[in-house]
Structure formats: structure tokens, C-alpha cells
N, C-alpha and C positions, 0 to 999 in steps of 0.2 A: 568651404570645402563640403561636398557631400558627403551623408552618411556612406555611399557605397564604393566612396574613395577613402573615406576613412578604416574601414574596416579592413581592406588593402593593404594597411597600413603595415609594417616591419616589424613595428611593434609588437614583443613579446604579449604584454595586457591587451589585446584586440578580441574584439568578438571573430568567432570562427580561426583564431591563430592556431598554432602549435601547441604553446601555452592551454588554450580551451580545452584541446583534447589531451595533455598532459594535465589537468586539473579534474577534467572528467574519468582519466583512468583513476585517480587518487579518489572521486568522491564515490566510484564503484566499488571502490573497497574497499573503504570503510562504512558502506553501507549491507555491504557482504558480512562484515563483522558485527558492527550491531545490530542488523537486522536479526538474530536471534531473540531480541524483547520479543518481537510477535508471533516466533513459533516453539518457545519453548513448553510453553504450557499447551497443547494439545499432543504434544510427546508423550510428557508426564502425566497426565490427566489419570489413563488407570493407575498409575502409581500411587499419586494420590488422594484416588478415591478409595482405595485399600488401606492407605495408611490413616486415615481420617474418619474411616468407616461412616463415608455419605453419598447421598443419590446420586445420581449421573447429574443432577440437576444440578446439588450443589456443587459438585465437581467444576461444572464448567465456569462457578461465578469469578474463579481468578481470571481468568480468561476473561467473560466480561470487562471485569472491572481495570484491566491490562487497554482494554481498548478505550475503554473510558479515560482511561489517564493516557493514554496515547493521543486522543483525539481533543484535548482540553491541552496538554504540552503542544501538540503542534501549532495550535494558534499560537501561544504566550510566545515559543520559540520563532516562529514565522513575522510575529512583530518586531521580536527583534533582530532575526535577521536585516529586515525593509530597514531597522537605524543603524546597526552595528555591523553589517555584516555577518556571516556565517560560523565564522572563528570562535566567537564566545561561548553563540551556542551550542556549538561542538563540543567543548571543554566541560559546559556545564552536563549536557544530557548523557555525555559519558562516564561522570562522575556518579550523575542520579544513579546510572541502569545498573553500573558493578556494584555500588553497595548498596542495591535494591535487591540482586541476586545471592549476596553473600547473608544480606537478613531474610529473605527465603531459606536458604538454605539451613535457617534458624530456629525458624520458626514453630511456636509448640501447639500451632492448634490451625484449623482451615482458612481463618477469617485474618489471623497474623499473616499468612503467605499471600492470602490473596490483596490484602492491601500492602504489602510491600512488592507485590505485584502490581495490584494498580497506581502506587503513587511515585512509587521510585522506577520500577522498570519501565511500564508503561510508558509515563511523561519523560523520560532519560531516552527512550528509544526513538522518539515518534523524532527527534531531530536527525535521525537518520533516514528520515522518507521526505514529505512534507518541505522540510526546510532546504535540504540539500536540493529536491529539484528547485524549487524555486532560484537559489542561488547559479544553479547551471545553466539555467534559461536566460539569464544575464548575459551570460558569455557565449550564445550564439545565435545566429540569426537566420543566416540561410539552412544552416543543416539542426533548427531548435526542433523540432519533433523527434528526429532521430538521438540526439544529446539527451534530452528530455527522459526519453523510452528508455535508453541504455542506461541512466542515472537509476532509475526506480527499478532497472533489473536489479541491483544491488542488492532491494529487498528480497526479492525472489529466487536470488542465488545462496542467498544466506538461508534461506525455505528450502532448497535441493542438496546444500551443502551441509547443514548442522543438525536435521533431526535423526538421522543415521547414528553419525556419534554421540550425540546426544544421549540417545536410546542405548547405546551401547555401554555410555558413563553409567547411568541410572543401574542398568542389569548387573556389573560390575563391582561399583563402588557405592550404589544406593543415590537415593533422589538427592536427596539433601547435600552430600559431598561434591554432584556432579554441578548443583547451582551453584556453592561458592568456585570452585574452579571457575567457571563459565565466567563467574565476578571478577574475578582476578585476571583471566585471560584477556578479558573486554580492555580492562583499566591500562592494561601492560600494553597492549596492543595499539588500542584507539589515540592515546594522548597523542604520541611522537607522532600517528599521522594526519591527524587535524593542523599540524604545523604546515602539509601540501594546501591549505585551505587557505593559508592568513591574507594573500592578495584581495583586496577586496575588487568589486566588478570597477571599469571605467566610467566616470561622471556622463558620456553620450550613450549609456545603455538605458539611461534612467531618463535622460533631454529627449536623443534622439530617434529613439525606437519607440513613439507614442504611439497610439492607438490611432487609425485613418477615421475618415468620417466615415468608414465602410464596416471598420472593424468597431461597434460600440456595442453596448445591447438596445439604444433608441435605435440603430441599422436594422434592429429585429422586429422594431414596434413594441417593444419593452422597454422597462427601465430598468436601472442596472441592478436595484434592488428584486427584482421581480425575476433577473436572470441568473443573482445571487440562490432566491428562494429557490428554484426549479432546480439549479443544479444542484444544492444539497438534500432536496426530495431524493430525486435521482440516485445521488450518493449513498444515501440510506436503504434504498430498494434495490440495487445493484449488489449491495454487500449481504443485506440478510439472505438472499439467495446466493450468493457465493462464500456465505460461510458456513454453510450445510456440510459442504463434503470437504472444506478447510480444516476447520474447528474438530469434525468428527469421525472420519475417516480411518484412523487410528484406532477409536472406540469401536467403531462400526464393525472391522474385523475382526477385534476378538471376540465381539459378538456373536457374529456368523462363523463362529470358530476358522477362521483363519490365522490366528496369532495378532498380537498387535506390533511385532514386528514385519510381520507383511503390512500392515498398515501405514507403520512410518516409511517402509519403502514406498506406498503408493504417495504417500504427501512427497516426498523428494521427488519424485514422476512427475509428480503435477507439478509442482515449483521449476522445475526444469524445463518443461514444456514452455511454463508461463514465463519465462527469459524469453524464450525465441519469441513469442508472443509478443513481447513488451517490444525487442527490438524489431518485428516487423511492423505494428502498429504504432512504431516512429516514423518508418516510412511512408506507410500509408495518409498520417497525419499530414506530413510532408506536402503531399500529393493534395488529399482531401480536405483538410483542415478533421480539427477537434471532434466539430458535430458529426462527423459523416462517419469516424471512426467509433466513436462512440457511441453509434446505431449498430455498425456491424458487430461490435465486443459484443453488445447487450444479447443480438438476438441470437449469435455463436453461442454465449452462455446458455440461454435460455434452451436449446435444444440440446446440451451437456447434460443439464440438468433431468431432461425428460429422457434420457438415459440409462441414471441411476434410479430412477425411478422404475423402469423396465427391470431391467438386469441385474444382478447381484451373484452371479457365477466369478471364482477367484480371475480369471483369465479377462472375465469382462470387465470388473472393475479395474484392472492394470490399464485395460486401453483406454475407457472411459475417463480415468482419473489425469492419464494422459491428454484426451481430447480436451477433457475439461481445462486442463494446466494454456491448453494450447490457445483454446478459445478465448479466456476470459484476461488473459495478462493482461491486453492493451487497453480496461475499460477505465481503472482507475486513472494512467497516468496522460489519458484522454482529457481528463477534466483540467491536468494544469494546460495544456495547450487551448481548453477552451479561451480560461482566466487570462489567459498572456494573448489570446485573439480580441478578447473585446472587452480587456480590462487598461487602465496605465499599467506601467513596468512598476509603478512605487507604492500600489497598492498588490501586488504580486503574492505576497508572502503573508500577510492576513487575509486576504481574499481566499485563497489556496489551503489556509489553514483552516476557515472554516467548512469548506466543502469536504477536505479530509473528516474532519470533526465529523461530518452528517456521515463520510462512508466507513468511521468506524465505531460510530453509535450504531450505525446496522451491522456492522461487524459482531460488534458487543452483542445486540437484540439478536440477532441471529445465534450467535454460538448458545446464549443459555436457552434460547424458546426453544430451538432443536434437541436439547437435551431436557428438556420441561414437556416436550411432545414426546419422548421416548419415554419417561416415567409415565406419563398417562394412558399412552399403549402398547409399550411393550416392543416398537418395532421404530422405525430408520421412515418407512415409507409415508408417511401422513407428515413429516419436517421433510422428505422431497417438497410433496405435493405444494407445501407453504411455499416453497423457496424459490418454486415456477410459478407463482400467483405473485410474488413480488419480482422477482425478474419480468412481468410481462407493463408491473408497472414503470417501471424502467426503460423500459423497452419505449413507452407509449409520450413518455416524455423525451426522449431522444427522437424521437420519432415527429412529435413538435416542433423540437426546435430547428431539425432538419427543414422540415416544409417553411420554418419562417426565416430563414438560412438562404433554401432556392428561391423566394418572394424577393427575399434582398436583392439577389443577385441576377434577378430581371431586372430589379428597378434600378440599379447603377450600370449595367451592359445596355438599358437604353436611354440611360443622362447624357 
């Protein structure tokens, strides 16, 4: 029987079934829900840097260190995904994140918060991005860019939906009350829906959806090691420029006296934006594949960026933070459609987890350098400047891979 009569199939467990996209509304929300590991801390950041009485610098090192342990759990969890299925992982990274938030919210000194920010939230969260697409991309085939995009919106609705209230707990009830809530809310919530998850994918997603002699990275005149290296380069230089006006945003306008409640409204803007992003850079995928998408996110960033470097009137950062939100959704969840273009389906979930690793080691490196560059001059605009000098190098590797993408694809349009 063919794959493409199989997939046809009746069958509830099919790639592109009913089931697919009833599995994918379940892993959108609860990626909505945990996805607050990764933006709770640049909500709180003035919080506390007032409470702890330290630099912006060291302010941001929870937040680094959140990324760090986000980017080392998505591998460990991503492998096991590729054996176990996604189920476990689920169970376990929800356990880490709530009472990672509840010993935050414990915590009697900067360095306690921040490592129960980076070992427990961090590594408990990052199986809400990372591993979960991976496991989506399993379950479909004709429409896997679009599944894909719309799975990692998940994070990014959880970025437009909880730094609001978030902010609101904090002002209300104080920092510390509102992390263990957050801990408790995570726990209550996540368990029962990790049970929409237990199906594991069909045995022909893993046989039958291999990689062509079209789609490898020797197709590119690389080896796969060498396409592994570029795109966690890439991964790295894409995020220390997009986590300029991520990570600081918040700080930035209390800064320029705007409130830092204007601030988390511009991070909700921008996360909001970057859903529509995500989900039209599925179709694009669709269309163009990984690489080609993956040029245009970069260089859309990249003139976001050059932006906020101009401007900094309240009105223009609203629309900027917007354009930003808008531009750059589609460039991470770009790189799982490369890995599932010229990788197998069984090495999916470690391959995916280290390229995450590379984009939020930049993630990390970017959030504290930005605030390491404001301590030393005082201003936002010199952590622009940095953050369009790594977005161009991003740009210039996507931009490679492109041209040995179109070589490919002269030289099989005339086999």
C-alpha cells in the first residue's frame, strides 16, 4: 500500500486525520500554559532588581540562566521524546516548572531565584516548545509546516496572554505570591491535559516518511554534521538579536519614562503579532520549504530591528514592537521544518533539541549582554546596534543555505 493511500486512511491515529488536528488543538494549549517559563522573568525583572537591590545586569542573569536550562532540558526531553514518546515528557517538565515557580517565589537572595529559575523552570518549560513540535510533525504530512507554525504559536500566545496579568499579580499581591500561584496554576492545569497527548505517533511516520535523496544535507553538498553546525550558528545569531527588545522591552520603558506597565503591554503586542507570524510562516513553509522561510523571518527581523534603533517616541514603539512581533515569529519554528526536510523522522527530537539549545544560548547571551551594554552606557541604543550585527549574521547563513538549496534544485529538475 502506498504512503499516500495510507494516510487516507479512516483511521483515527493517521497523519493529517481529525485526530491530528484534535491533538494539535490540545498541544496549543498547553503550550499556551506553559509557555509562561519563558516570559515570566522579563515582567518581573524591575521587580526584582528593586527587591535584590542590583544592576540591570544582574537582573537579567535569571533570565539567562532560565534559557540555559531551557536549552539543555530541550535536548534531554527531545531524546526522549524520539524513545518514549511525548507523554512522559509532559508529566515530568510540568512537575520541574510549578515547583520551580513556587521555590522562586521563596527565594531569600538573587542567585536562589535565579537558579530555581534556571534548573527547574527553565528545563520543566522548554518541553513545551522544542519537544512538543517535534511530536506534531509526526502527525502530519501534507499540511506539516502549517501544524508545525500553529504548535509553537502556543509559545507565543502564552507571551501575549500572561505578561498582563502577570504584571498585574506582581503590582497587587507582590512578586513572590504571584510566582507560587503561577506554580500551582501550571500543576492544576497541565497534568489532566498532557493525558490529550498519550497516543503515541503511527510506526509509518517513522518507516515511511524518510528523508528522499533530494531532501538530505549531502543534497546540499554538506554533511549532515555541517548542516547540524550552520543551523545552530544561525540559531544563536537569530535570537541574540531578537532578544534585545524581548528580554528588555519592559525595562526599556520605565526607562524612557513610559511605565513599565506600558512595557508589558508592548511585549503582549509583540507576542501577539508573532502568532500571526508563526501561523503564516507555516504556510509559507508549506509553499517554500524551511530555507526560503527562514531568509525572509531573518531579514524582516533585521529591519525591525533597525527600527528601534531609530525611534523610541511611546506611539512608535507600539507599532514597531508590533512590526517586530510580526516579522520575526516564523524564524525559529523555521528551523524544525528544516530538520524534518533533510533529516530522518527518528532523529527529529535530538536534532531539533539542539538547534533550540544554539537559539536559546543566544537567547540567554543576548538578554544579559543587553543589559551588560546598558550598565556601561547608560542607554538601550548601542544593545540595538549589537543585535542588527548578529541578525545580519544570520541573515548571511540563511542566505547560504538558500543558494545551495537553488543548486540542488537545478541539479535534480535536470536528472
Amino acid at each position: 500500500m502506498s504512503f499516500s493511500s495510507t494516510i487516507d486512511s479512516k483511521s483515527p491515529h493517521q497523519p493529517d486525520s481529525a485526530y491530528a488536528w484534535l491533538r494539535l488543538t490540545g498541544a496549543v494549549a498547553i503550550g499556551t500554559i506553559g509557555g509562561i517559563g519563558m516570559w515570566s522573568v522579563p515582567v518581573a525583572l524591575p521587580a526584582l532588581q528593586a527587591e535584590f537591590g542590583v544592576a540591570r545586569a544582574d537582573a537579567s542573569l535569571p533570565y539567562t540562566l532560565t534559557m540555559i536550562g531551557f536549552a539543555f532540558g530541550g535536548v534531554l526531553l527531545g531524546r526522549l521524546v524520539d524513545r518514549f514518546g511525548v507523554l512522559l515528557p509532559l508529566v515530568v517538565g510540568t512537575l520541574l516548572m510549578g515547583l520551580g515557580y513556587i521555590a522562586a517565589g521563596f527565594a531569600p537572595n538573587l542567585w536562589t531565584y535565579a537558579l530555581a529559575q534556571g534548573i527547574l523552570v527553565g528545563g520543566g518549560t522548554s518541553v513545551f516548545f522544542g519537544p512538543l513540535m517535534t511530536d506534531i510533525s509526526h502527525w502530519f504530512v501534507r499540511r506539516r509546516g502549517i501544524a508545525v507554525a500553529i504548535c509553537a504559536a502556543g509559545n507565543y500566545l502564552a507571551g501575549a496572554l500572561w505578561p498582563t496579568p502577570f504584571q498585574h499579580f506582581i503590582d497587587t499581591a507582590g512578586w513572590r505570591t504571584a510566582h507560587i500561584g503561577v506554580g500551582l496554576i501550571c500543576i492544576v492545569t497541565l497534568l489532566p491535559l498532557t493525558l490529550m497527548l498519550r497516543q503515541r505517533p503511527p510506526d509509518h511516520a517513522f518507516t515511511e516518511d524518510a528523508t528522499s535523496d533530494a531532501g538530505t544535507p549531502r543534497s546540499l553538498g554538506i554533511s549532515p554534521n555541517a548542516l547540524q553546525a550552520a543551523l545552530c550558528v544561525a540559531g544563536v545569531a537569530c535570537c541574540v538579536a531578537m532578544a534585545m527588545p524581548q528580554v528588555h522591552i519592559v525595562a526599556y520603558c520605565g526607562d524612557l519614562g513610559y511605565g513599565v506597565a506600558r512595557g508589558a503591554e508592548m511585549l503582549s503586542l509583540m507576542l501577539a503579532f508573532g502568532i500571526v507570524s508563526r501561523v503564516l510562516s507555516g504556510v509559507v513553509a508549506d509553499r517554500i520549504g524551511g530555507v526560503g522561510t527562514l531568509l525572509i523571518g531573518s531579514a524582516l527581523q533585521g529591519s525591525a530591528l533597525v527600527l528601534y534603533f531609530l525611534f523610541n517616541g511611546l506611539t512608535s514603539l507600539y507599532v514597531i514592537s508590533a512590526m517586530f512581533g510580526l516579522f520575526q515569529g516564523g524564524i525559529v519554528p523555521s528551523y524544525a521544518i528544516i530538520i524534518r526536510e533533510y533529516f530522518p523522522p527518528k532523529e527529529a527530537g535530538a536534532r531539533l533539541g539542539l538547534v533550540l539549545m544554539a537559539t536559546l544560548f543566544g537567547m540567554a547571551f543576548g538578554g544579559w549582554v543587553s543589559g551588560a551594554i546598558f550598565d556601561l552606557t547608560g542607554s538601550y541604543r548601542a544593545a540595538f546596534a549589537v543585535g542588527i550585527a548578529w541578525n545580519l549574521l544570520n541573515l548571511a547563513i540563511a542566505a547560504w543555505l538558500m543558494l545551495r538549496t537553488s543548486r540542488r534544485d537545478r541539479i535534480f529538475a535536470r536528472a
